[in-house]
C-alpha positions as MATLAB code, in Angstrom:
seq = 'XXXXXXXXXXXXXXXXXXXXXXXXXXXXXXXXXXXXXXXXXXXXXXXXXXXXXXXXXXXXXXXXXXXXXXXXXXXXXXXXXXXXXXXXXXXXXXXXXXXXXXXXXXXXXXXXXXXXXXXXXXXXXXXXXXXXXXXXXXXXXXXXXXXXXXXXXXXXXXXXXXXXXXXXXXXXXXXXXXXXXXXXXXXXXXXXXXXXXXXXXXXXXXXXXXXXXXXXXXXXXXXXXXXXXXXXXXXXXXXXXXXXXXXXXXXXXXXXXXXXXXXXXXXXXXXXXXXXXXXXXXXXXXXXXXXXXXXXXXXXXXXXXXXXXXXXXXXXXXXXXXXXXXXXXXXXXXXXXXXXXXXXXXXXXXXXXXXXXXXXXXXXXXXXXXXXXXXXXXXXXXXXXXXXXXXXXXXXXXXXXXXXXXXXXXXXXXXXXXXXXXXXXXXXXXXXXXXXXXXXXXXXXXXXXXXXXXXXXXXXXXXXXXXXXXXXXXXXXXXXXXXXXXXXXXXXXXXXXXXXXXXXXXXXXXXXXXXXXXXXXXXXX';
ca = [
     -29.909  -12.725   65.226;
     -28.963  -11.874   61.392;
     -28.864   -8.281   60.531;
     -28.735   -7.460   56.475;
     -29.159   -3.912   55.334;
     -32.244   -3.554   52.782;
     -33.854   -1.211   50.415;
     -37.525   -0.022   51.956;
     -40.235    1.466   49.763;
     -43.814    2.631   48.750;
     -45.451    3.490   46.009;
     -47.189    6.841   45.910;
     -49.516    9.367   44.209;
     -50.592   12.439   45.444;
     -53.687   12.721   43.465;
     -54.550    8.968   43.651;
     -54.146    8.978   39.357;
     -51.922    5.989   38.361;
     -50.257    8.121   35.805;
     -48.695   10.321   38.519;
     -47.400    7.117   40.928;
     -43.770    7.711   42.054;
     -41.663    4.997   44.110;
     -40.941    6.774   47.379;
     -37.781    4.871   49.250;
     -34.856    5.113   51.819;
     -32.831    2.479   53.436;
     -33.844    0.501   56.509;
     -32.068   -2.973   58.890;
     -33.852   -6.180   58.503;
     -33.356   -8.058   61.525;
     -34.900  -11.414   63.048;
     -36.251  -12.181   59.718;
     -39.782  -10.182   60.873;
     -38.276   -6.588   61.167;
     -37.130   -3.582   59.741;
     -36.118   -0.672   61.153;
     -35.712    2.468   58.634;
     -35.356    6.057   59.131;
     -38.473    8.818   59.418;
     -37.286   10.556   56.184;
     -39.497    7.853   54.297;
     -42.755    9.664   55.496;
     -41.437   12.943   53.773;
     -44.042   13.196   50.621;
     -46.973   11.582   53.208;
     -49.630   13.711   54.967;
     -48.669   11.880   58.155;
     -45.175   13.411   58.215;
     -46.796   16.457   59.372;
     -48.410   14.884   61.774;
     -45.548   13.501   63.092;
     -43.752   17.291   62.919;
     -46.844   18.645   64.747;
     -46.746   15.480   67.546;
     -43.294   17.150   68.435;
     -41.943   14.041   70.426;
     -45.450   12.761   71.595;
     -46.016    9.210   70.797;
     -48.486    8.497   67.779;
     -51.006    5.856   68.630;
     -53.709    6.841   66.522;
     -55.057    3.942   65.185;
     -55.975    6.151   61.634;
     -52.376    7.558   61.236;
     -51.102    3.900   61.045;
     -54.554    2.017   59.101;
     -53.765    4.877   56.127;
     -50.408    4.769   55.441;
     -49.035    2.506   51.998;
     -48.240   -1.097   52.083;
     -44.313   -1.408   52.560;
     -41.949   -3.674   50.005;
     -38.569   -4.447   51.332;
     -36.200   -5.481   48.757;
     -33.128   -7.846   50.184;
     -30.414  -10.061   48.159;
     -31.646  -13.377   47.541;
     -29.898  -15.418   50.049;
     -28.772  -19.189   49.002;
     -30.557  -22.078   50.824;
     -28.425  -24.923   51.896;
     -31.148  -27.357   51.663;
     -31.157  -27.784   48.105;
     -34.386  -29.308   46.319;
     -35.114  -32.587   44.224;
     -34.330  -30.827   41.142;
     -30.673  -29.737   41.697;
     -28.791  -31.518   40.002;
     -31.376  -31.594   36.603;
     -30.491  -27.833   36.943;
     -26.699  -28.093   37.644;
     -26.481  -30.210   34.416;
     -28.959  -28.037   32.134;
     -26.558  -25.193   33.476;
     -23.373  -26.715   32.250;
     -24.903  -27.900   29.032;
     -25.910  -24.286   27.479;
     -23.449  -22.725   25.959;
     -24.279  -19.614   26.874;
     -22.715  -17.492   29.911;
     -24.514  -18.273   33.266;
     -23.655  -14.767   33.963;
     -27.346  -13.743   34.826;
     -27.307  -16.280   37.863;
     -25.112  -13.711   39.830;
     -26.414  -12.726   42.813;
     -26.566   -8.947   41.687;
     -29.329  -10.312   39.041;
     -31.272  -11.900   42.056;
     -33.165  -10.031   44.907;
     -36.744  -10.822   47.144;
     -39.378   -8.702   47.832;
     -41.171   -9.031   50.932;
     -44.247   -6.991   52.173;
     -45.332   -5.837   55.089;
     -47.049   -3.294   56.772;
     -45.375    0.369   59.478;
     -46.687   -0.983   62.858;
     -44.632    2.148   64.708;
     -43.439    5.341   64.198;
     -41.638    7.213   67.081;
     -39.228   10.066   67.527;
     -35.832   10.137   69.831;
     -35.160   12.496   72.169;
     -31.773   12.423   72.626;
     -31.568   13.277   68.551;
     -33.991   15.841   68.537;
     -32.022   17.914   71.847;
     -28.795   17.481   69.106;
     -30.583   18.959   66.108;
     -31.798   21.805   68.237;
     -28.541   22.107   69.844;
     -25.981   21.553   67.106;
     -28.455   21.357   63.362;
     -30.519   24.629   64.010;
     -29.133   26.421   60.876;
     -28.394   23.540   58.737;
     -30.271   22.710   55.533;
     -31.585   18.817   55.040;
     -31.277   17.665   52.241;
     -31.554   19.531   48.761;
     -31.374   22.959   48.116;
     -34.264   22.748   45.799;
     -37.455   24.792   45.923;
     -38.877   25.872   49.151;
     -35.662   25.790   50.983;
     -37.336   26.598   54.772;
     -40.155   24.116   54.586;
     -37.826   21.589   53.463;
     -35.932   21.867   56.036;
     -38.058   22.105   58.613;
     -39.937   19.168   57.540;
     -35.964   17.440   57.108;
     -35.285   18.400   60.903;
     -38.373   17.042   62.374;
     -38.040   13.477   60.679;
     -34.234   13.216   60.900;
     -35.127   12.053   65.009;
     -37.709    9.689   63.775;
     -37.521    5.863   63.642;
     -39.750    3.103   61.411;
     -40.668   -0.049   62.216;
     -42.011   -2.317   59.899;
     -43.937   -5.661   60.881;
     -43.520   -8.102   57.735;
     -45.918  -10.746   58.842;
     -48.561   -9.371   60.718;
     -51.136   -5.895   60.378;
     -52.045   -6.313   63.702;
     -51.289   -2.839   65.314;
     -52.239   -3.493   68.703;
     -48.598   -5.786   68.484;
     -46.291   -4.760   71.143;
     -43.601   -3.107   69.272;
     -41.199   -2.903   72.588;
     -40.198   -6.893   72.311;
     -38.758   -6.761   68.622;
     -36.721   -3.091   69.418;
     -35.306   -4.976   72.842;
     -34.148   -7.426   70.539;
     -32.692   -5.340   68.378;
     -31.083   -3.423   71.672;
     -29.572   -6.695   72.684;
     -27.178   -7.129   69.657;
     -26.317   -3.388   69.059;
     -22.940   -2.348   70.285;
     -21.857    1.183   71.551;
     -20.066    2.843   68.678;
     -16.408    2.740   68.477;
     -14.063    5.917   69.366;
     -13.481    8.956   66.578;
     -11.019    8.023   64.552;
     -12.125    4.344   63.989;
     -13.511    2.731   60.595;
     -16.772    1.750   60.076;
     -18.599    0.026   56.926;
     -21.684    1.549   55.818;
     -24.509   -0.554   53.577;
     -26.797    1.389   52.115;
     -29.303    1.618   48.903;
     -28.744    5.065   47.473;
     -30.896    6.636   45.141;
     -33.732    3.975   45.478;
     -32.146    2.180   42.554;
     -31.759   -1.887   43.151;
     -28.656   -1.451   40.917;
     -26.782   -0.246   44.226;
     -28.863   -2.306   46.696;
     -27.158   -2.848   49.670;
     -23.967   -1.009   48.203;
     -21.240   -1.172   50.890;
     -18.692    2.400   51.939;
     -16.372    2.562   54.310;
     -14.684    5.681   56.464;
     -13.942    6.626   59.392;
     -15.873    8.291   62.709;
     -14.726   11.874   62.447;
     -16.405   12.810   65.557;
     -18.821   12.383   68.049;
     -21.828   14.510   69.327;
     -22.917   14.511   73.308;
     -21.969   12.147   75.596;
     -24.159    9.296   75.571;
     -23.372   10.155   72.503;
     -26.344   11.015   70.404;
     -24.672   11.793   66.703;
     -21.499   10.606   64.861;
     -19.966   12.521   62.009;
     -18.569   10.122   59.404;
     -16.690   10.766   56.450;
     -17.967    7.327   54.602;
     -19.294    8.572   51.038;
     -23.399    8.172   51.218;
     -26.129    9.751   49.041;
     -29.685   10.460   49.366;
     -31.698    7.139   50.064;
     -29.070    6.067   52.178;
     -30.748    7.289   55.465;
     -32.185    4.233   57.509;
     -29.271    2.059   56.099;
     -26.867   -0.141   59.150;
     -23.479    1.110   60.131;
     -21.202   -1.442   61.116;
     -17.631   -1.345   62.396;
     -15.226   -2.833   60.504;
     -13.785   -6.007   60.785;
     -14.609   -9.837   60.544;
     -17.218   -9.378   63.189;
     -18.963   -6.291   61.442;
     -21.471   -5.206   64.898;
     -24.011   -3.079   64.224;
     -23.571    0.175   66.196;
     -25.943    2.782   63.787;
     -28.316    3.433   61.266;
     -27.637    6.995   58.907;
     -29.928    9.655   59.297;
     -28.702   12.306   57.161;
     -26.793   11.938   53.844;
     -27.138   15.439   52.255;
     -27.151   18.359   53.787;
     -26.095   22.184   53.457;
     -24.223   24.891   56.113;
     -23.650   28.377   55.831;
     -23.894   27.939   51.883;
     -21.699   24.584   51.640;
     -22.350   21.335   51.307;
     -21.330   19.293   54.448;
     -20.094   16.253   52.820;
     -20.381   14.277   55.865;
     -22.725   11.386   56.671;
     -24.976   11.586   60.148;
     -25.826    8.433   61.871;
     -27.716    7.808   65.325;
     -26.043    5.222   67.991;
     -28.264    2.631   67.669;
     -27.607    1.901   71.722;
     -28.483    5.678   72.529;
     -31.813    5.492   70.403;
     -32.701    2.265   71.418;
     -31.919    2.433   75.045;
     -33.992    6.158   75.519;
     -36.895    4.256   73.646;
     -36.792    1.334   76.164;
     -35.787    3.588   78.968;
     -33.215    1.823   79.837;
     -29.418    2.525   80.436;
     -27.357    1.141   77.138;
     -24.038    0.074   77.685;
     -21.461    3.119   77.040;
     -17.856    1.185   77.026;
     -16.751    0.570   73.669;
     -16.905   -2.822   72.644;
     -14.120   -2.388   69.959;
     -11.804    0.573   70.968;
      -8.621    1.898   69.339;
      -5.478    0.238   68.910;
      -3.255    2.257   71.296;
      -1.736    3.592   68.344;
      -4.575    5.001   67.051;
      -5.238    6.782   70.441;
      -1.818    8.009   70.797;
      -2.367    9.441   67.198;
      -5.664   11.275   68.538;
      -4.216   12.223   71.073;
      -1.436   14.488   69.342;
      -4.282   15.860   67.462;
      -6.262   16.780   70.098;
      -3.260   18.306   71.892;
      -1.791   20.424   68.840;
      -5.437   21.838   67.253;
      -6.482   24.765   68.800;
      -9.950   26.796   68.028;
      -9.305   29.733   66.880;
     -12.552   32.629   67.060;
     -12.164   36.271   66.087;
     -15.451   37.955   66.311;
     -18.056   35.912   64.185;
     -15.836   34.278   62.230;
     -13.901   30.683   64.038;
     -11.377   28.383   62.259;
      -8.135   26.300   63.654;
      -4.655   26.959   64.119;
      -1.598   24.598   64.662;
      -0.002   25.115   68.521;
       3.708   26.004   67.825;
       5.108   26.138   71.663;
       6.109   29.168   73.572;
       2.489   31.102   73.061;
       2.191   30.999   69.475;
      -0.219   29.319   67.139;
      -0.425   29.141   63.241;
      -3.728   29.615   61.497;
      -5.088   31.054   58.256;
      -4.934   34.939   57.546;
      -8.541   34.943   56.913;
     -10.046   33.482   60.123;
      -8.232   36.311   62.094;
      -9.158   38.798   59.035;
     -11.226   41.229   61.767;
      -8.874   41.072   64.320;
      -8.543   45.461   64.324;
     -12.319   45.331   65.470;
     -12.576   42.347   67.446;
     -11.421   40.308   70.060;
      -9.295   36.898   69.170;
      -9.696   33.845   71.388;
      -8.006   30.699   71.461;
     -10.064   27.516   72.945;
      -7.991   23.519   73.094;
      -8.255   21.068   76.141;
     -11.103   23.146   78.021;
      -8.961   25.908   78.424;
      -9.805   29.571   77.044;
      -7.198   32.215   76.198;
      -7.052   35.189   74.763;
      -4.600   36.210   71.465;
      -2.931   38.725   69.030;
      -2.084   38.761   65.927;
       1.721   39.300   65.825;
       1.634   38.642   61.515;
      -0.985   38.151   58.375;
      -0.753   38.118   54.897;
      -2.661   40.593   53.120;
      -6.526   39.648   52.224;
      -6.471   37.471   49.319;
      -3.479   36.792   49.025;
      -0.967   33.395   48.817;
       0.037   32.521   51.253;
      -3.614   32.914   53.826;
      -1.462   32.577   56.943;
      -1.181   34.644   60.531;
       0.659   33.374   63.826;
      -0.746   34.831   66.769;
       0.708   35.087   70.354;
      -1.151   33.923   73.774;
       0.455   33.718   77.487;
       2.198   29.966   76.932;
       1.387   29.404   80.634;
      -1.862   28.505   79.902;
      -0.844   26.017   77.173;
       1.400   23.485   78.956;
      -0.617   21.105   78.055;
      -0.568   21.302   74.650;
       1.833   19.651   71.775;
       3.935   21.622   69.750;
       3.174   20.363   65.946;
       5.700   19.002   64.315;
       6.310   20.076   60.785;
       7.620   17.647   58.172;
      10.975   17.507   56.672;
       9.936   15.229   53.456;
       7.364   16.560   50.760;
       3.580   15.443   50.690;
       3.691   12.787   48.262;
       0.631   12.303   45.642;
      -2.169    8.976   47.014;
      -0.783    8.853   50.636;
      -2.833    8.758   53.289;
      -3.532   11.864   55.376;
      -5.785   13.498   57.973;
      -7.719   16.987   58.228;
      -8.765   18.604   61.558;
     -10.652   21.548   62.430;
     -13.925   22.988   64.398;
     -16.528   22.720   61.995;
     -19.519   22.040   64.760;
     -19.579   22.452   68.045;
     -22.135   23.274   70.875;
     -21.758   26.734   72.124;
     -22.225   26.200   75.549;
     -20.377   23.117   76.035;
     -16.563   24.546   75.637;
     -15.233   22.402   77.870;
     -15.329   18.659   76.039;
     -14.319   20.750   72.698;
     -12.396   17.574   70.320;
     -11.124   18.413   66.347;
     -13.640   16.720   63.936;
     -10.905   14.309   62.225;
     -11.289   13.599   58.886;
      -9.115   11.166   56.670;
      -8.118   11.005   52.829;
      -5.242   11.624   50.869;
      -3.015   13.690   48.590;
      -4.430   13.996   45.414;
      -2.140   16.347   44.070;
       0.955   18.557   45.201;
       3.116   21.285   44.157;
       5.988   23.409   46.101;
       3.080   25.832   46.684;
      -0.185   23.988   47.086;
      -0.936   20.276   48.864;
      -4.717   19.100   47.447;
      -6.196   16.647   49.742;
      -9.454   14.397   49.199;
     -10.291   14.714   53.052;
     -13.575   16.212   54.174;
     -13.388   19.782   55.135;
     -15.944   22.641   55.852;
     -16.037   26.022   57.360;
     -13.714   25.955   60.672;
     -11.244   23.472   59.318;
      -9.756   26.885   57.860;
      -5.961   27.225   60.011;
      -6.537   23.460   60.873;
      -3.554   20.924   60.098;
      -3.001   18.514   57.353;
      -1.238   15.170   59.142;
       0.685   12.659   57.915;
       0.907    9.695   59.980;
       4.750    8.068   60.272;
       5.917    5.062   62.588;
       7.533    6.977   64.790;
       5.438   10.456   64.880;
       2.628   12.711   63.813;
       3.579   14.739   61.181;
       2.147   18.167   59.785;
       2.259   18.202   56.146;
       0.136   21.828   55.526;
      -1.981   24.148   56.975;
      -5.496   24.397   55.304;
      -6.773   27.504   54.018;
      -9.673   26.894   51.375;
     -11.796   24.397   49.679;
     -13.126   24.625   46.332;
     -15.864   26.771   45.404;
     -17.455   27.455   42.220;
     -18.834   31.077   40.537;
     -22.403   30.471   42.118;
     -20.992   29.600   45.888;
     -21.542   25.802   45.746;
     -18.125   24.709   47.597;
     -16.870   21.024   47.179;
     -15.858   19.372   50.728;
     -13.877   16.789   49.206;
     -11.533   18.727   47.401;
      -9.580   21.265   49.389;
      -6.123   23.005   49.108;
      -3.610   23.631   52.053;
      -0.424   25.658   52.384;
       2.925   22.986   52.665;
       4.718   23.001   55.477;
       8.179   23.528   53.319;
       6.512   26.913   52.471;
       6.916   28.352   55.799;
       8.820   26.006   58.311;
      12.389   27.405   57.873;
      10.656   31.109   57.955;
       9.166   29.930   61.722;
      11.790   28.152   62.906;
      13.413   31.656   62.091;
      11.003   33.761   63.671;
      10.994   31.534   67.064;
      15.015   32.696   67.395;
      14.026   36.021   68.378;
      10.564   37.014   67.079;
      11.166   39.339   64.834;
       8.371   39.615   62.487;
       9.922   41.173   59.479;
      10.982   37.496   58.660;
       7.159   36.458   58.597;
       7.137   38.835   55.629;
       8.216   36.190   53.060;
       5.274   34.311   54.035;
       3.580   36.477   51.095;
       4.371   35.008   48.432;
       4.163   37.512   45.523;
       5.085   35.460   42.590;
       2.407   35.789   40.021;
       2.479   31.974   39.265;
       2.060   31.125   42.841;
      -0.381   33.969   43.108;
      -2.534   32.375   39.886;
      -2.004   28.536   41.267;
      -3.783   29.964   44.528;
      -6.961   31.896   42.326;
      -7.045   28.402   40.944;
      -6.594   30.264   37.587;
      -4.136   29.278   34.374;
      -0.513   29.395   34.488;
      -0.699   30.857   30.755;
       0.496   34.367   29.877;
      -1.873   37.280   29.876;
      -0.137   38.511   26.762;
];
């Protein structure tokens, strides 16, 4: 069965006046040439999305919600037929006759649009337990006028699935035979840490139809599972569009729900997308197959693997972050994660195992370098990998990872994994390593790796993303302490533990001090 990603829309007008008509769209999966699935967020400006938020996970088979909703265009690339047609070669030689370029026969100049009509409109469980579970104070979407309805409205249709019949307006169609078939050529989703290929349609805008990104599974929510967190770069309009893994086979494994949206003031910066095998199979009611179809290169698992066994959770009251396991009971993590710790109780959390800690150093508030190493009983910890710190500097454009707690499910401890983000170094100074890798709230103490033949290297710890006057912070551009900074000071301190040499981890040198208030180097005078 083909499977092409394609750009779904309607036109609407909330007062019916043809002046007022806007092009309402998201992205959708066109598959045996009859279908297309798309996500709920395409209902948004529609007087049916509330009744979908008010159905709360009922089925909607009233014939009126479906006879009243818009007539559906799907936009595609024009695909080339291999039959050919009396006329070719008249055409081949009027093409090579004009002088002019034959630029305009691309096929970015040449698309189809196909009709049809929603036949289905459902919501998934399994989604809607995560966004009550793990989304409950997030923001979908923009941050533009009423912030609380948005979201609400955002939550309820990020669980909700579209299916759109383009040959037939026959309702009474049984929509489970098409969505089985679908089922049947959907693949599990591949293990965090693995790339994927995302085609999507952002904005609405044929321009980027069916524009391709690629990144990399940065983790994965519940185990059936029933969210991945991806780091490919997606914008709004991209929700409904197919995930694919990557590779000469490209198998469809999801379908993005969620391009934008906001957390404790700060832009995420990661894309949301729904196993297509999870929402499929609890649809069908039937048990999708959970192995992996295209798993890890051992090397890639040994690499998670070290990750998993060297990031530790750190909490301290309300506030959480990571920290980098350093052997023999201590951990390394930003000052300002453990800022509380007089007041309030610090906890350490890595391979379903819960200790308590305290805080044996910090750097003052606010100041360069943000770093504290804290002490827990190293009994508890055998499991655990000592990071390794690297000998060689960070180097500007190579590749790197980021790991940290960002999200995680409060009562579910126990499976606790690092969301693993990749990117690289996009610039670097004795003081200061900027990376392009996705980080959030909770990556704060978390490691910056560099990935070597022979072993998994930390390159920094990271302590702060960019933020500007008004609060807006920038995921994708983040700063972290080098590991030259500080190594030789630990390696110091684990000889006999005497803090005083932690002390130089302040770095009071009003250059350094400026670099890290992201201010100029110039004189005051």
């Amino acid at each position: 069965m083909s499977v092409e990603g394609v750009m779904v829309s309607y036109n609407y007008s909330e007062d019916e006046e043809h002046a007022n008509i806007l092009t309402v769209s998201a992205s959708g999966i066109k598959f045996s040439n009859r279908w297309v699935l798309t996500h709920g967020s395409i209902l948004s400006p529609l007087k049916q999305a509330r009744i979908v938020q008010n159905a709360k996970g009922k089925p909607i088979l009233n014939d009126d919600f479906y006879n009243n909703l818009p007539e559906i265009y799907v936009t595609c690339e024009k695909t080339t037929k291999n039959d050919g047609n009396m006329y070719e070669a008249v055409e081949k030689l009027s093409r090579d006759r004009n002088v002019e370029s034959n630029d305009f026969e691309h096929s970015s100049y040449q698309i189809r649009v196909l009709t049809g009509r929603i036949c289905h409109v459902w919501q998934c469980p399994i989604l809607d337990r995560c966004v009550d579970d793990i989304l409950y104070s997030w923001t979908i979407g923009h941050r533009d006028g009423d912030v609380q309805a948005q979201t609400q409205l955002g939550k309820a249709l990020l669980s909700v699935f579209v299916l759109v019949d383009l040959e037939s307006d026959d309702r009474a169609l049984k929509t489970l035979r098409p969505l089985s078939e679908l089922l049947d050529i959907v693949r599990p989703p591949p293990q965090r840490g693995s790339t994927i290929e995302v085609h999507s349609t952002p904005f609405g805008c044929e321009v980027f139809l069916n524009a391709v990104t690629r990144g990399s599974i940065c983790g994965v929510v519940g185990k059936r599972p029933s969210l991945l967190l991806a780091d490919a770069a997606t914008a709004l309009g991209s929700e409904g569009g197919p995930v694919f893994t990557e590779g000469p086979t490209n198998e469809l494994i999801g379908a993005v729900v969620c391009s934008v949206s906001w957390w404790r003031g700060e832009w995420v910066g990661l894309t949301l997308a729904a196993p297509l095998a999870s929402v499929l199979g609890a649809k069908l009611r039937v048990t999708p197959q959970t192995v992996p179809r295209s798993l890890p290169t051992k090397p890639q698992s040994d690499i998670l693997d070290v990750v998993d066994s060297t990031t530790v959770l750190v909490r301290c009251g309300a506030a959480w972050g990571a920290g980098a396991w350093l052997g023999a009971g201590a951990v390394l993590t930003a000052a300002h994660v453990v800022k509380n710790y007089t007041t309030n109780k610090v906890s350490v959390f890595c391979g379903g195992v819960k200790g308590t800690a305290i805080v044996r150093y910090k750097t003052k508030d606010d100041k360069a370098f943000d770093l504290a190493v804290l002490y827990t009983n190293p009994e508890q910890w055998k499991h655990l990998i000592p990071a390794v710190f690297a000998d060689e500097p960070a180097e500007k454009g190579e590749s790197v990872l980021a790991a940290g707690y960002p999200y995680f499910n409060e009562k579910n401890l126990e499976d606790l994994k690092p969301t693993v983000t990749s990117g690289h170094i996009n610039s670097v100074s004795p003081s200061m390593l900027q990376t392009s890798c996705c980080v959030q709230s909770g990556f704060s103490g978390g490691p910056i790796f560099r990935l070597t033949k022979h072993s998994v290297e930390v390159l920094g710890i990271i302590v702060s993303n960019a933020k500007t006057n008004t609060g807006a912070c920038y995921p994708y551009i983040n700063m972290a302490v080098p590991a030259r900074a500080f190594k030789k000071l630990l390696q110091d301190f684990a000889i006999d533990r005497d803090t005083t040499k932690l002390k130089a981890m302040e770095n009071n040198k009003e250059i350094i001090q400026s670099q890290w208030r992201l201010l100029p180097y110039r004189s005051k005078i």
